[in-house]
N, C-alpha and C positions, 0 to 999 in steps of 0.2 A: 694446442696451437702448433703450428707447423710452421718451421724457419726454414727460410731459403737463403742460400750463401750462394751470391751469386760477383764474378767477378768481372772488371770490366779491363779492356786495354787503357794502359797508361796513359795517350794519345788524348781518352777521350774523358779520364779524370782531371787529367790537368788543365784540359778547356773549360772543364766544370769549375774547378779551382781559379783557372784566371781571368773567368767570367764575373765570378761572384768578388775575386781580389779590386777588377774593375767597378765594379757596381757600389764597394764600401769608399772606393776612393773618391769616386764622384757623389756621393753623398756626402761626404767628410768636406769635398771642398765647397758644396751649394750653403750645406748651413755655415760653414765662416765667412762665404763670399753674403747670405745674409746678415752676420751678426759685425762685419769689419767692411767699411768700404775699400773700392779702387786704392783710392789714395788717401792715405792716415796721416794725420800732424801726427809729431813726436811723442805723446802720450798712448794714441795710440798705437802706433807701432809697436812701441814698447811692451803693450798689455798682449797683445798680436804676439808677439814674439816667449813672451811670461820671462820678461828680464824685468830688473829697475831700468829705472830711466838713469839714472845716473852709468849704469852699462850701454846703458845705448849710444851715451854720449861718448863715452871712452873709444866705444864702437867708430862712430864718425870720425874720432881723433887715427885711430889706430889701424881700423881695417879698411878694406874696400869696402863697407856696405853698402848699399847702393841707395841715392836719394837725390834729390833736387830742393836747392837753397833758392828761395825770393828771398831776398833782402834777410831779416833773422825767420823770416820761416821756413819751416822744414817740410817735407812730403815725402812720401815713403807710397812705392808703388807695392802693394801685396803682392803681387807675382812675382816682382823681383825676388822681395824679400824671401818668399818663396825656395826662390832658386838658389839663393844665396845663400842661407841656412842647407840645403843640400848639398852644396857643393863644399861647405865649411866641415873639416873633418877636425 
């Protein structure tokens, strides 16, 4: 059997790499955006996020997470949360 060692420009391994980096990420996010809706009550979020719920509330008290109050119910937009958790260092 015969190997070929062949090399290619940098230019054009890294479009390979941040083609397929794209491709994992938008798979990553169709199956959660299946398995979690738009907008989650507090339980979900929570499982959404893999805290307890009793973090989450601390969350509400504490941070800016980001949510929307009716009266005692809560909503949690995924994309926020999303965003939010990225931007939390």
């Amino acid at each position: 059997m015969t190997k070929i060692n062949a090399e290619f420009p940098d230019e054009f391994t890294n479009s390979i790499k941040n083609a397929i980096i794209q491709v994992i990420d938008e798979a990553s996010k169709s199956a959660l955006s299946d398995q979690y809706p738009t907008y989650m009550t507090k339980s979900q979020a929570a499982q959404y996020l893999n805290i307890a719920l009793n973090t989450l509330d601390q969350w509400i008290a504490t941070t800016n997470i980001p949510y929307v109050k009716f009266g005692k119910i809560y909503r949690f937009n995924r994309n926020e949360l999303d965003k939010f958790m990225t931007s939390t260092k």
